[in-house]
C-alpha positions, -999 to 999 in steps of 0.1 A, spaced: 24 -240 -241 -3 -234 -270 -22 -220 -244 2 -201 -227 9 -182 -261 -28 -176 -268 -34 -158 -235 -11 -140 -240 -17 -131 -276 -54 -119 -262 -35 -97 -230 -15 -80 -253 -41 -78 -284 -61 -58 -254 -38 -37 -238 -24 -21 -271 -59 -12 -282 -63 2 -246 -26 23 -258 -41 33 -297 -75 45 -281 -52 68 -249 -34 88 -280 -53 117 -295 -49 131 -328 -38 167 -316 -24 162 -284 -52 158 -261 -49 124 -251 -31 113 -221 -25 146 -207 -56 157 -211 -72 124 -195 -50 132 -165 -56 167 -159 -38 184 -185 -21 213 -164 16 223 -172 30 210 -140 23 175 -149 48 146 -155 42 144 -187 39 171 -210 15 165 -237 47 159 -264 65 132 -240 29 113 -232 27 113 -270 63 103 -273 54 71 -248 24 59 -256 40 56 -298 69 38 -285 49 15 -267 25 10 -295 54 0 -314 69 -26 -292 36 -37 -284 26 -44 -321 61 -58 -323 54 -84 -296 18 -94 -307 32 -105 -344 60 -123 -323 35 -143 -304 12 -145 -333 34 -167 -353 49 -187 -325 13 -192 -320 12 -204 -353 43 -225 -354 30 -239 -317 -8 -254 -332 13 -278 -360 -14 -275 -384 14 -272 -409 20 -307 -404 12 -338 -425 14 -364 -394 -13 -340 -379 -54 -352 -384 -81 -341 -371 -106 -357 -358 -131 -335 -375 -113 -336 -413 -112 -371 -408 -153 -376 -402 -158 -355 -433 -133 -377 -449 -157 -408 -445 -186 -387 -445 -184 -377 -480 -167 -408 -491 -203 -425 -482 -223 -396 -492 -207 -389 -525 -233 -381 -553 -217 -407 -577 -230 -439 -556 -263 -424 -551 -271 -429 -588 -283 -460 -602 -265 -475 -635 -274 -497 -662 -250 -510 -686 -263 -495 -719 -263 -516 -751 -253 -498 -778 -261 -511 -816 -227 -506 -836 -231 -486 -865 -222 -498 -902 -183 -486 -905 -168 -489 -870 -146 -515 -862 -155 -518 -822 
């Protein structure tokens, strides 16, 4: 299902930066990539008027299948491990720095006036 999700988070992630690219700052987008004459099927202000609308539902429907996405991987959970976080678990458990050094116990003269 994971899966499923993320393919389609990519299709869509695609396809609405195939929409934002087709729009045009001053009208000459989609109209003009089709021919741009007045007897078209869609005036310059109603290809504008589409390709906005889609862009919104598009947007819309990649943050909905972003956070399913999210809710789908269970990394949020505790009963989840890794096999990779648990290897760098044990890894720097018998790498840590403190067991590489070598310690003496240190004697110490007491001083005149303290009690230990």
């Amino acid at each position: 299902m994971y899966y499923a999700v993320l393919v389609l988070t990519v299709l869509v992630a695609m396809l609405l930066m195939v929409v934002i690219l087709m729009q045009a700052s001053k009208g000459g987008g989609l109209s003009a990539t089709f021919g741009g004459s007045g007897e078209t099927m869609l005036s310059t202000r109603q290809a504008a008027t589409v390709l906005h609308k889609l862009t919104i539902y598009l947007v819309g429907t990649f943050m909905f299948l972003c956070l399913l996405a999210t809710l789908l991987s269970g990394r949020g959970t505790t009963d989840a491990v890794s096999p990779t976080s648990d290897l760098l678990r044990q890894q720097s458990a018998a790498n840590s720095f403190s067991s590489k050094i070598p310690t003496q116990p240190l004697d110490v003269p007491k001083q005149e006036g303290q009690d230990k």
